[in-house]
N, C-alpha and C positions, 0 to 999 in steps of 0.2 A: 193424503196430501190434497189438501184445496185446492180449488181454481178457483180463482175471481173471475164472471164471467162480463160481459158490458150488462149494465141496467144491476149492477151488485148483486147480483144469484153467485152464491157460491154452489160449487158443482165438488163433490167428494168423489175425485177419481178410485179409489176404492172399492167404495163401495158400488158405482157404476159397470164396475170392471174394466176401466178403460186403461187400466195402467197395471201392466205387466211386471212384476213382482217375480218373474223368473221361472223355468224348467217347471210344468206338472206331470212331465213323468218321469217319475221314481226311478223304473225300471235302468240298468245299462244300455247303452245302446250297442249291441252286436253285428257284427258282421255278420252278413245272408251266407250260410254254407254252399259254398261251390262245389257243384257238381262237374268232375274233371272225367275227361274220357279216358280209357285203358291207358294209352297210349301219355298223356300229360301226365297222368299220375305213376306211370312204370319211370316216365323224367323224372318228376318229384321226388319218388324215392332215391334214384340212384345222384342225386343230387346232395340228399339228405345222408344217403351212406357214404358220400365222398366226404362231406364238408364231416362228419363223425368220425370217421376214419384221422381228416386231417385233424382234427380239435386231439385226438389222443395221440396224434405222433409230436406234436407241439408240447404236450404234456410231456409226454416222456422225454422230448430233446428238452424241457425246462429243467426237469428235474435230476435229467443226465449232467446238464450244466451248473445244477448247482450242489451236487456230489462233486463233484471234480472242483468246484471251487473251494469247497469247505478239507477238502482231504490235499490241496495243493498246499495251505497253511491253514492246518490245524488249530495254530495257535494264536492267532487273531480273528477275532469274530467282530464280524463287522459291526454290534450292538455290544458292549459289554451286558455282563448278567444283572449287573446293577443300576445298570441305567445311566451311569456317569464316565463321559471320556478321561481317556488318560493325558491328553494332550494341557491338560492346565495346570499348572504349578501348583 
């Protein structure tokens, strides 16, 4: 990209380096590992075993709920097999 400068010098920001062309490092940028004391990290876990615990009881009251909906009427399923409602003439 040129620049016209006064007195007509054109200036090629490029090749000057004056013009930032984006990100030269490759690499991801990571978060610094933290170093947690006994005590934060005996939280963390028991946090991480609570919120595990709750992620599989949601699970199974899902799946609980949707046995019980399929065995209350068998006989409608909420998708047909074919892909096309019955509801149009």
């Amino acid at each position: 990209m040129p620049l016209l400068l006064s007195g007509g010098t054109v200036l090629n920001l490029h090749a000057t380096g004056l013009l930032h062309t984006g990100m030269t490092d490759s690499s991801p940028k990571t978060q610094p590992e933290q170093r947690l004391s006994a005590q934060a990290q005996a939280a963390r876990d028991d946090r991480m075993a609570r919120q595990a615990a709750a992620l599989r009881a949601n699970l199974r009251r899902r799946k609980e709920q949707a046995r019980s909906r399929q065995d209350a009427d068998p006989g409608s399923d909420p998708i047909p097999p074919n892909g096309v409602s019955k509801t149009c003439p």
